[in-house]
C-alpha positions in Angstrom: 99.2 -43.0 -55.6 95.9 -41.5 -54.2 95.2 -43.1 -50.6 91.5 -44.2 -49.7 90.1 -41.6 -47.3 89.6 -43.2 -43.8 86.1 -44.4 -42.8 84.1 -42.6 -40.3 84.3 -44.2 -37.0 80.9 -46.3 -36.2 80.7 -46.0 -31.9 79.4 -49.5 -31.4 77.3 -50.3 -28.2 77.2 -53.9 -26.8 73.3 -55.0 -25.3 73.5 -58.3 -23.0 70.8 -59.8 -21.2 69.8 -62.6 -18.8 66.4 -64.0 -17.9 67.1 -65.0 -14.3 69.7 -64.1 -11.6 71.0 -67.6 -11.5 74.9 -67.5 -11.9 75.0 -63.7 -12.0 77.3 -63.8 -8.9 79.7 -65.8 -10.4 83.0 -64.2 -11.5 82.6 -64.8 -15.5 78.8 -65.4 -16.1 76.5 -65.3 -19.2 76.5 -61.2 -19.7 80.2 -61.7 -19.5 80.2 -64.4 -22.1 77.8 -62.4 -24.5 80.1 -59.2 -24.0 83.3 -61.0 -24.9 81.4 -62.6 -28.2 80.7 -59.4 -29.3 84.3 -57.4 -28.5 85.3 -59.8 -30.5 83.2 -59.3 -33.6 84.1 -55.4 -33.4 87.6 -55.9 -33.4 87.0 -58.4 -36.6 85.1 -55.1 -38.3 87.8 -52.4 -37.5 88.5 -52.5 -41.0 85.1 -51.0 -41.5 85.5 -47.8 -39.0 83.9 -49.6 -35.9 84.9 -48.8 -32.5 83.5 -49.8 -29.2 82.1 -47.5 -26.8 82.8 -48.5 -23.3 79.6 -47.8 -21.5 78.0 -51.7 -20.6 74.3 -52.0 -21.4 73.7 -55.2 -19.1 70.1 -56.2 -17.6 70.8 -59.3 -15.4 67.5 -60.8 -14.5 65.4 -59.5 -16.7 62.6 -61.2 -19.1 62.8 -59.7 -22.7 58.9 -59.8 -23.0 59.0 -56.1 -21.6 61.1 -53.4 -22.8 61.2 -51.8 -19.4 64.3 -52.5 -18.6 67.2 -49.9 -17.2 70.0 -50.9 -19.4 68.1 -51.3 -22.1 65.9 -47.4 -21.5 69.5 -46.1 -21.0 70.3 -47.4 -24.7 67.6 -46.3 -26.3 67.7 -42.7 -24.2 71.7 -42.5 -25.8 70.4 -43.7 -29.1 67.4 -40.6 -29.2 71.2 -38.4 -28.2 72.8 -39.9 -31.0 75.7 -41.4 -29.2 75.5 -44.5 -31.3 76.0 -45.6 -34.4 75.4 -49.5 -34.1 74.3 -51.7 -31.7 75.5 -55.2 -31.4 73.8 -57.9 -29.5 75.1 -61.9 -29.4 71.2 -63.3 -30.4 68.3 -61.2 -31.4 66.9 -62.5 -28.5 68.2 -61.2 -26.1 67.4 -57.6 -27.5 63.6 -58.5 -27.3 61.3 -61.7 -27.8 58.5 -59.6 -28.7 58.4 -59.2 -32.7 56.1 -56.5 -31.9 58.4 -55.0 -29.7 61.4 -55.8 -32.0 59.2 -53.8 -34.9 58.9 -50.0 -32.5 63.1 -50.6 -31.4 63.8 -51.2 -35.6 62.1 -48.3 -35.9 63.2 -46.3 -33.6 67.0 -47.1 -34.7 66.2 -46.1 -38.3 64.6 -42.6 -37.5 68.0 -42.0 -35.8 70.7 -44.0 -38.3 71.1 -46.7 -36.3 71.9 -50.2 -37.3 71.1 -53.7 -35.5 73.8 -56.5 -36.0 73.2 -59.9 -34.1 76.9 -61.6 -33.9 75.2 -65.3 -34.1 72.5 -64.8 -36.5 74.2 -63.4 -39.8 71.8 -60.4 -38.8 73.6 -57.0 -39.8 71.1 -54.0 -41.1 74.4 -52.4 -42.5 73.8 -54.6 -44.9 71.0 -55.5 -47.9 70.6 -59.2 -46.6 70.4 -58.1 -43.0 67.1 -55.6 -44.5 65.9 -57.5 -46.0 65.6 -60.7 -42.9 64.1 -58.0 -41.0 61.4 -57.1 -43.4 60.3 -60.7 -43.5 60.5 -60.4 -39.2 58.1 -56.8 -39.9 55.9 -59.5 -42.0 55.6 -61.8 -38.7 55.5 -58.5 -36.4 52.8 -57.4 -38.2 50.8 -61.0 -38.6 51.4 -61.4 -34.4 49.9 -58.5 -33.9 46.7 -58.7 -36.0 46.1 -62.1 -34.3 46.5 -60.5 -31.0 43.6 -57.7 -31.8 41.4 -60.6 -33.8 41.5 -62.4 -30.3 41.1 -59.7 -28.3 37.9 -58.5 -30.2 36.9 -62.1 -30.3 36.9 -62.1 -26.8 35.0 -59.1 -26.2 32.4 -59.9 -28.3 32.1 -63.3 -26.3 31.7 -61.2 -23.2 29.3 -59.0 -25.0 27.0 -61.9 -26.1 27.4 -63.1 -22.2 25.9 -59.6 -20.9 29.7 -59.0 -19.2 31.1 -55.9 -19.3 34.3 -55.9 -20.6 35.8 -52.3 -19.3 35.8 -48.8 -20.5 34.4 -45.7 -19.3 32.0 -46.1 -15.8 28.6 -45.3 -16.9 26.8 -42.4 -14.6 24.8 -44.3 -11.8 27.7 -47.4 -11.6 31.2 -47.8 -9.9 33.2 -51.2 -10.4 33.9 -53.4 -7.7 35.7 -56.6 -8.4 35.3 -55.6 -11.8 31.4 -56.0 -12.0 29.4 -52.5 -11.7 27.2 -52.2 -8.8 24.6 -49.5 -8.7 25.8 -46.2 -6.9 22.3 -44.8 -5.4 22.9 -41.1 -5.2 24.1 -41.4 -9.0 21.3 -43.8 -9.8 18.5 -41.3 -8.7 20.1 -38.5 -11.1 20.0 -40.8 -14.0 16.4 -41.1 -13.1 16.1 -37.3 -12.5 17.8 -36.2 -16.3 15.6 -39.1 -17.9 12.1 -37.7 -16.6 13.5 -34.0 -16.9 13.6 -34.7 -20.7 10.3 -36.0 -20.9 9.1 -32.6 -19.4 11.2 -30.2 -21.0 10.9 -32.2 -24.5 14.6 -31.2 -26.0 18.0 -31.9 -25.3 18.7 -28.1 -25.3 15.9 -27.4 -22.3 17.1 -30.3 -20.9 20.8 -28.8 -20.7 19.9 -25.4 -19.4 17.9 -27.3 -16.6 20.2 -29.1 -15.9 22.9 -26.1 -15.8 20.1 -24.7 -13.6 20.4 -27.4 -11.4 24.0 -27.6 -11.3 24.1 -30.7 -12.4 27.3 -31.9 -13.7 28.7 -34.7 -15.7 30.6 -37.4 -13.7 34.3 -37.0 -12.5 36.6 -39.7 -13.8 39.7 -40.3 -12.7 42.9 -42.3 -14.3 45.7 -44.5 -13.5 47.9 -41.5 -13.9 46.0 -38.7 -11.5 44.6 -37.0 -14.0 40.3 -36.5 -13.7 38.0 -35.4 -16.5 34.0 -34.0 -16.4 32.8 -32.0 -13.6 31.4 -29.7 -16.1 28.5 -29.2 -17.8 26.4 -31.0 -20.2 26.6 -30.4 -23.9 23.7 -31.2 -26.1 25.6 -33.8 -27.9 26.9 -35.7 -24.7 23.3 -35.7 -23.2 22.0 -37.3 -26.4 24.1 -39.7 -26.8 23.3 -40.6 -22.5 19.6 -40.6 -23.3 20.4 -43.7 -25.7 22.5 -45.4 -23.3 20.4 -48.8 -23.2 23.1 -50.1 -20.5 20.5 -48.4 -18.0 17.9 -50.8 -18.5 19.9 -53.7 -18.2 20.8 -54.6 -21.9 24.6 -54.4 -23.6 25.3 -53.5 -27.1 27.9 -54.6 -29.4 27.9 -54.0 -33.1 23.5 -53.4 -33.3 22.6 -56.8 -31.9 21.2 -56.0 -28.0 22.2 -58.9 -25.0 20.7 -59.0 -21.8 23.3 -58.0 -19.4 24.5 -59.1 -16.2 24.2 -55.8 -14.3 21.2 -54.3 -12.3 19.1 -51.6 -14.0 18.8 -48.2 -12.7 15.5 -47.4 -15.5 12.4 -49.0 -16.3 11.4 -50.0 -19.7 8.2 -47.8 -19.8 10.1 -44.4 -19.2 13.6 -45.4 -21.3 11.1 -46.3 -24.2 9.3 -42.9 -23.8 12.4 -41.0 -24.3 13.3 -42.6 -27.0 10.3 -42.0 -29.0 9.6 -38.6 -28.2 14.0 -38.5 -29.1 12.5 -40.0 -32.5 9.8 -37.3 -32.9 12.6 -34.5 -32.3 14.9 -35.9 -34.7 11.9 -36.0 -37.9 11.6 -32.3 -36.5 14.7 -31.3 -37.0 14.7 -32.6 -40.5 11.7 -31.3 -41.6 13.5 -28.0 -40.3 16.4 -28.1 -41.6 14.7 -29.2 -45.1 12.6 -26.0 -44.7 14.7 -24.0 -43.6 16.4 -20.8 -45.2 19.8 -20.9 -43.2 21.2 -22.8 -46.0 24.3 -23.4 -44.5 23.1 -24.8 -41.6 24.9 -27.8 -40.2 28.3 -27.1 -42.1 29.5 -23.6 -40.5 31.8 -23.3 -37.5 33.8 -20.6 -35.9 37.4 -21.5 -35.6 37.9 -22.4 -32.2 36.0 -25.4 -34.0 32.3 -24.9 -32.6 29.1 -25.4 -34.6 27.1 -22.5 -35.7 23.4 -22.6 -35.3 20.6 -20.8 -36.8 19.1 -17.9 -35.0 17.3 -14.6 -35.4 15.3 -12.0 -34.1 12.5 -10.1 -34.8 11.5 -6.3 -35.2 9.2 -3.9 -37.2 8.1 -7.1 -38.9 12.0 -7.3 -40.1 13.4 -11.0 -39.1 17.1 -10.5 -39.0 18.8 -13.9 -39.5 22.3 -14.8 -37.7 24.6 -17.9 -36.8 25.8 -18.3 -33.3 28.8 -20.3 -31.8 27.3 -23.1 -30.0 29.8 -21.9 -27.1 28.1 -18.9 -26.8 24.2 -20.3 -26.8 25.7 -22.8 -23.8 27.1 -19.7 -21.9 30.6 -20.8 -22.7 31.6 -17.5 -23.9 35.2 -18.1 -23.4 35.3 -21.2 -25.5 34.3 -19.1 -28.8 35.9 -18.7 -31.6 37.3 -15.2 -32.4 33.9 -14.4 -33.7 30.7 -16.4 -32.2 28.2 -14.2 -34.1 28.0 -13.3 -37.6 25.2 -12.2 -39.9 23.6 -14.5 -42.0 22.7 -12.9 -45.4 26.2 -11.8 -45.5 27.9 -14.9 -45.0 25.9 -17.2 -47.2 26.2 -14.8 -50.4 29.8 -14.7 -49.5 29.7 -18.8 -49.4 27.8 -19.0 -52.5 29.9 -16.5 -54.7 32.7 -18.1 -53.7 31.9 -21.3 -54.0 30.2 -20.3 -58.0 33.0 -18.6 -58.6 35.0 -21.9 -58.2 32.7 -23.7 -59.8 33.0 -21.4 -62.9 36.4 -21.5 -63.3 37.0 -25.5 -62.7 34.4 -26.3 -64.8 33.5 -23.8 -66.9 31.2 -26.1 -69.7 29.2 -27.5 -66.6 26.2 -25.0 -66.7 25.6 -24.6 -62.9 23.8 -21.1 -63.3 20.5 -23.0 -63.3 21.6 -24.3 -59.9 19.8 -22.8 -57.1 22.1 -21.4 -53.9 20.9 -24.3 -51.0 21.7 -27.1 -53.9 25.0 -25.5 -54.6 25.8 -25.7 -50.8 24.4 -29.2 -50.2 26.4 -30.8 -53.3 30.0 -29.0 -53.1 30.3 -27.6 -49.5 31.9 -30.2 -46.5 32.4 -27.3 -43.9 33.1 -23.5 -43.7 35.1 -22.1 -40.9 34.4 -18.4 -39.6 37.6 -16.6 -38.3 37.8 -12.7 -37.7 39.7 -12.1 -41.3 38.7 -14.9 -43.3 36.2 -17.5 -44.6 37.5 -20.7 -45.2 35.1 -23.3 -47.5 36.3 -26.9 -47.3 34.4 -28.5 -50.3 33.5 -31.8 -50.9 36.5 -34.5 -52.4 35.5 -35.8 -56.1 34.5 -38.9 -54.8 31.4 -37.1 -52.1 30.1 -34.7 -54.6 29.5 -38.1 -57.5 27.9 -39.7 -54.1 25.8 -37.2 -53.5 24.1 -36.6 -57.2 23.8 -40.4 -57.2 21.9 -40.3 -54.1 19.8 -36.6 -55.0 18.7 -38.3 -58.7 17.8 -41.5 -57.0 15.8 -39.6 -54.4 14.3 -36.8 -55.9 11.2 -37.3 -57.9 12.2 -34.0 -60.6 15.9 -34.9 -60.6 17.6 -33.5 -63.8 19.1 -35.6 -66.8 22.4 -37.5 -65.3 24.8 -36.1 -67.9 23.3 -32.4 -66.9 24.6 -33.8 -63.0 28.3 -35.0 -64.1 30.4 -31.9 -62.2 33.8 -31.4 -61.9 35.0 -30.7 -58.8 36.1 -27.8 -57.9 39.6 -27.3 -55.3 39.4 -28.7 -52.2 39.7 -25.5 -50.1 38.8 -21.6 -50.6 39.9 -18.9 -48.8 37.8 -16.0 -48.9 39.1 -12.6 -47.2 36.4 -11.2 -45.0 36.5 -8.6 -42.2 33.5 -9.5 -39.6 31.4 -6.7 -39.5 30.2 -4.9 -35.9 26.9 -6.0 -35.2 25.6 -2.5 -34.1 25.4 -1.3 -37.7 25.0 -5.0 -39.7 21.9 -6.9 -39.3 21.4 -10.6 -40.4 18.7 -9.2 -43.6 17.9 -5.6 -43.6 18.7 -2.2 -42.2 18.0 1.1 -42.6 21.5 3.5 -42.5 20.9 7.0 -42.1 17.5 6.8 -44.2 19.2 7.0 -47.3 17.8 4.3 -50.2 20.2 1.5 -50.9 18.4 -0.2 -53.8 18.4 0.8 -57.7 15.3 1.2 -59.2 15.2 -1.6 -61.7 16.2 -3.7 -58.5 13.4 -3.3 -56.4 10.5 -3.3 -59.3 12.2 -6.0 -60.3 11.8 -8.1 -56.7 8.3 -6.5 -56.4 7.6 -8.0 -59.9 8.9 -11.2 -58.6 6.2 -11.0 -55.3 3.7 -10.2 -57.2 4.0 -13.0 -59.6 5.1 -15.6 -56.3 1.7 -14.2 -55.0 -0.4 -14.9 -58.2 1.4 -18.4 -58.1 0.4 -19.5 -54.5 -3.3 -17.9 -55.3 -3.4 -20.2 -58.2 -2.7 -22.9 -56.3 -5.1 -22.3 -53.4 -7.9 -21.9 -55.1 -7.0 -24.8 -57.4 -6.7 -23.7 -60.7 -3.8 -25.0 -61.1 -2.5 -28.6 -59.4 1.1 -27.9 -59.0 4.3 -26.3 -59.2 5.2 -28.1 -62.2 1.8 -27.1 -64.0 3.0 -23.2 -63.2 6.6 -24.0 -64.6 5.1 -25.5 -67.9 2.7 -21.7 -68.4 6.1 -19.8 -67.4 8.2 -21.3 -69.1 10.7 -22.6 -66.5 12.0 -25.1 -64.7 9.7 -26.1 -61.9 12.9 -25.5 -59.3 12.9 -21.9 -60.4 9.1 -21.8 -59.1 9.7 -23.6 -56.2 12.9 -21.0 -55.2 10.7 -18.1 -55.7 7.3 -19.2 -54.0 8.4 -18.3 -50.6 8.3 -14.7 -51.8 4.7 -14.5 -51.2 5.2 -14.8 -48.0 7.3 -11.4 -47.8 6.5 -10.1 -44.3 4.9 -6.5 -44.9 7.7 -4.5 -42.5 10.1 -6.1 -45.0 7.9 -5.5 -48.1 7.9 -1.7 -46.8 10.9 -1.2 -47.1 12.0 -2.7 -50.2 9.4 -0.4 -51.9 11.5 2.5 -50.0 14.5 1.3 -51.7 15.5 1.0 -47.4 17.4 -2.7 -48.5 21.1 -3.4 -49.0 21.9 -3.2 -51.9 23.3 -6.4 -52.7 20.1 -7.7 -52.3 18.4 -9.8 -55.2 15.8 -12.0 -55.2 16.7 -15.5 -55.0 18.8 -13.9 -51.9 15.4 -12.6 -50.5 13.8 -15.9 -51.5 15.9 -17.7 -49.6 15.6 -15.4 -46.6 11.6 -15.4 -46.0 10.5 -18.3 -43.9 7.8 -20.3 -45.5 3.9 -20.1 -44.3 4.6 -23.7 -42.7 7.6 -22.8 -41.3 7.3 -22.3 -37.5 7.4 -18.8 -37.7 5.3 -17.6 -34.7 
């Protein structure tokens, strides 16, 4: 006859506890008690493989509203070693009276097989009854807890209402004392000092070179545990968000409703409500930029030390050459850029672009995005690109974004197209594109001239000068008012009036540029919507 095979041995801890000390000096008190209950209900489960370890777990004198407790932190420290297999208590209660904290210890004893048995209770997590009693404890964990927060935030918004302020970071200008903020005068006067140094240098970035001029640095905190943060210099997106602080003129938001609050000001109204609107005026700027601008992908490109890339260029021989440069680098933070802080922008964006067509083509191949110009391709199917030394890599919009953003482009734009023309299929969520980041004295952000030798084929460049000429005939048109619009030039061409619109800035062709496209002195990758996209419009502050 074939024998069973023997059951692994369970090591079995035993947890007692006792609120207060009274009686602990006695020769058999309540620990004892608790211990002996639970010996007891080993022995009856030898059968079943358990086996009692001998180390005691007792805290005598302790609350269980806390789980800082030494016996208890020695437990769980054996538990993380995996020196036990169950733990045995003689009530739940005296484990913890904290559902919350009875929820993190359950779960702490099921990332390491560990099972919970309460003598007293019919509790056991060995078992399918025992799981499922403390699912329905979870259900109460989890309810506690939710009540806790919704008080908590009730409370705070109370306070808010009140003008109180209910903790968190010290603003510049303010210490606590007796846990209301006082003004600090030395800090006060450079809140007044960074306030009316934005109103004369009239942008966060000037203001954030002054104040790097100045030495000027953000405040020092310091925490509970010793550690301090700040000291350092201002970023652009710290010092914006400081300039909108309206706890410096006395008020307190919560949730957009403003209260009066309870603390001295540091500002008057007249010069916090001058920032603000000339703060306004810079941010319908920067729109009307970025709407105008040719860096189409401006706003979604970052090196990978996770730094935004901006927009720059410089000019010569009439030639703009266009780049974008790690925001670490324009702050002088050179050692906090990515691997490469600098990278040519014609190249990149028709790298983007073909990528990101390519894609397009192949996960939906019956969607007809050829019509499609480069900046909308961008603006509908590209979340973020990341620039590392030997890659590209184009996180696109999720399904959901890219349906969000033709609702909200067909809605808005007065020439949208037809909605079942706009139905796209999204492509994957991520492309990796292999690219080696050129050296920048030989690669120019638009043109250059290598060795004098011509880059362009012939058909190429007459058929780019074809294209001026005709972008040149267009804008003429239009100034002198024989026609009324761009879609009035579509409807004679023959096109779309998007396809006007994407080539009209070619009129504009600087003549250093123009020069050497009739040389054939281009790259020779260079087409003209790329070009189109490249010249800065005659409104465009190009000076």
């Amino acid at each position: 006859m074939i024998q069973p095979a023997p059951r692994k041995a369970a090591r079995c801890a035993i947890y007692t506890r006792k609120s207060t000390e009274h009686n602990l000096d006695l020769e058999f008190n309540s620990l004892d008690a608790q211990r002996e209950a639970c010996e007891a209900y080993i022995k009856s489960q030898a059968h079943e493989g358990w086996r009692l370890i001998r180390t005691r777990y007792d805290d005598g004198g302790l609350s269980g509203a806390s789980l800082d407790r030494p016996a208890l932190q020695q437990l769980l420290d054996d538990v993380r070693a995996r020196k036990v297999d169950i733990i045995v208590v003689y009530k739940v209660d005296r484990l913890t009276r904290s559902l919350a904290d009875f929820a993190k210890l359950v779960e702490l004893f099921d990332q390491h097989s560990v099972s919970f048995v309460s003598i007293t209770q019919s509790f056991n997590t060995t078992t399918s009854m025992g799981r499922l009693t403390l699912n329905v404890l979870l259900s109460f964990a989890q309810f506690e807890r939710e009540v806790i927060g919704e008080r908590v935030r009730d409370k705070i918004a109370a306070s808010k209402r009140k003008g109180i302020w209910v903790g968190g970071p010290i603003p510049l200008g303010y210490a606590s004392v007796g846990k209301k903020l006082v003004i600090v005068p030395e800090e006060a006067e450079t809140v007044r000092t960074m306030f009316r140094l934005y109103l004369e240098c009239g942008s966060v970035g000037a203001l954030a070179e002054e104040l790097g001029r100045r030495n000027i640095a953000s405040k020092v905190r310091t925490f509970a545990s010793g550690r301090s943060k700040g000291g350092g210099r201002y970023s652009v997106g710290a010092l914006a968000h400081f300039l909108k602080n309206r706890f410096y003129v006395g008020d307190v938001a919560y949730r957009g409703e403003i209260h009066a609050g309870e603390h001295e000001p540091i500002l008057d109204r007249a010069t916090f409500d001058a920032v603000q609107s000339r703060l306004a005026e810079c941010a319908l700027e920067r729109h009307v930029h970025v709407a105008d601008s040719p860096a189409i992908l401006m706003g979604r490109i970052f090196d990978d030390r996770g730094n935004r890339m901006t927009p720059s260029h410089s000019n010569k021989a009439g030639v703009r050459y266009r780049y974008y440069v790690s925001h670490a680098l324009l702050q002088r933070r050179k050692d906090e850029a990515g691997g490469v802080a600098r990278v040519p922008a014609a190249q990149v964006e028709a790298t983007v672009v073909e990528a990101v067509r390519q894609s397009l083509r192949k996960n939906a191949p019956t969607e007809g995005h050829s019509d499609v110009s480069d900046r909308e391709a961008i603006d509908r199917f590209v979340e973020r690109i990341v620039i590392s030394p030997k890659s590209i890599e184009i996180h696109l919009r999720e399904p959901r974004a890219v349906e969000a953003t033709e609702t909200n482009r067909s809605s808005a734009a007065p020439h949208a197209r037809d909605s079942d023309e706009d139905t796209a299929i999204a492509p994957a969520p991520v492309i990796t594109v292999p690219w080696n980041a050129p050296a920048f004295v030989s690669v120019k952000g638009v043109l250059h001239q290598p060795s004098g030798k011509a880059m362009l084929k012939p058909e190429t460049r007459d058929a780019i000068l074809l294209a001026i000429v005709k972008a040149r005939t267009w804008i003429d048109d239009l100034v002198s008012g024989r026609v009324q619009s761009f879609a009035e030039i579509a409807q004679h061409e023959g096109k779309v009036e998007r396809h006007v619109r994407l080539l009209a800035p070619l009129a504009f062709t600087p003549p250093g540029m123009l020069a050497a496209i009739i040389a054939g002195a281009a790259p020779s990758d260079l087409t003209v919507t790329a070009l189109a996209q490249t010249i800065p419009n005659a409104w465009e502050r190009s000076a």
